[in-house]
C-alpha positions as CSV (number, residue, x, y, z in Angstrom):
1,X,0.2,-10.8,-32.1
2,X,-1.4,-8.8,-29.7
3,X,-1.9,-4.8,-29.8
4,X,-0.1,-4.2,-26.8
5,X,-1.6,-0.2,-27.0
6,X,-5.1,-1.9,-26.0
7,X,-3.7,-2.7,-22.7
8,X,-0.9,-1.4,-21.5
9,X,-0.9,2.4,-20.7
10,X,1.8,5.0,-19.2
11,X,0.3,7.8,-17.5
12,X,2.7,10.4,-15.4
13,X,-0.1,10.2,-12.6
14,X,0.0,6.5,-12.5
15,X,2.6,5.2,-10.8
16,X,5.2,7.5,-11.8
17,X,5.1,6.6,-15.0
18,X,5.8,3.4,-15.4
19,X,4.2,1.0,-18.0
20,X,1.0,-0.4,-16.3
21,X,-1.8,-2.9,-17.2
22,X,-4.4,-0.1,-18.2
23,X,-7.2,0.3,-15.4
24,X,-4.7,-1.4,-13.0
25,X,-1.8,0.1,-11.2
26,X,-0.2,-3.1,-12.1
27,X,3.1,-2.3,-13.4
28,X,4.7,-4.0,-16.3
29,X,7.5,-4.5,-14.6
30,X,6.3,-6.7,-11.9
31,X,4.1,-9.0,-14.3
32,X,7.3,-9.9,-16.2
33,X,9.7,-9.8,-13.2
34,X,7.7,-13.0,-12.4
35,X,7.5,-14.4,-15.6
36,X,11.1,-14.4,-15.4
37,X,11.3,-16.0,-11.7
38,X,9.3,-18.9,-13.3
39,X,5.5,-18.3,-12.3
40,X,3.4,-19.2,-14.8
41,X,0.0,-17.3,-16.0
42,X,-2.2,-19.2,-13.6
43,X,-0.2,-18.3,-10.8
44,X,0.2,-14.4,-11.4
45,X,-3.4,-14.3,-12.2
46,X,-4.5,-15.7,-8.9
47,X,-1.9,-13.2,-7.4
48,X,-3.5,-10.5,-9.3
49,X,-7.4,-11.5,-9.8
50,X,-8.1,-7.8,-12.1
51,X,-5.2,-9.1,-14.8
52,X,-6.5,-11.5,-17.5
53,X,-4.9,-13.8,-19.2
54,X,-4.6,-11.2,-22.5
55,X,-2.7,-8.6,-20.3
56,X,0.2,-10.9,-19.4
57,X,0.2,-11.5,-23.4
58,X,0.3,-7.3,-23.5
59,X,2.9,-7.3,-21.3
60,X,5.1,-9.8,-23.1
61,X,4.6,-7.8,-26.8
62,X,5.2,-4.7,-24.8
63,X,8.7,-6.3,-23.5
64,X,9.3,-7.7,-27.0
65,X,8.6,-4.3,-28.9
66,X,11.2,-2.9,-26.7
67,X,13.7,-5.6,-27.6
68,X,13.7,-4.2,-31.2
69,X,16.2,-1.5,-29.6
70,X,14.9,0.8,-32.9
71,X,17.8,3.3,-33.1
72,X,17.2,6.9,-34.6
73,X,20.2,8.5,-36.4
74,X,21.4,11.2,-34.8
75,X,22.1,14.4,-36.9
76,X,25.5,15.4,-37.6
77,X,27.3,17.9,-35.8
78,X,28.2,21.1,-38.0
């Protein structure tokens, strides 16, 4: 599985900050927002010629290490 750390960065200056393709001011968002409308890789690349092929792969660990929905216990109330 890819590190998605080596190329996904969120910066407050960089689009508000919002997840983004690091070096890009590609935002996460919009890279899996047409995954999900059905483009394939070929087709968001040509739409996007500074993404490679391993930042749409960033983008999908990114999506999938937020899936995890890790909960931290919150403490009790005294």
């Amino acid at each position: 599985m890819i590190d998605w750390h080596d190329r996904i960065s969120i910066d407050p200056n960089v689009c508000h900050g919002k997840a983004c393709v690091r070096g890009t001011r590609i935002m996460v968002s919009v890279v899996l927002d047409n995954l999900a409308a059905g483009m394939s890789a070929e087709e968001i690349l040509a739409s996007y010629p500074s993404l490679r092929e391993e930042d749409i792969s960033a983008t999908l660990a990114y999506a999938a290490d937020l899936a995890h929905e890790r909960t931290e216990p919150f403490p009790r109330s005294a």
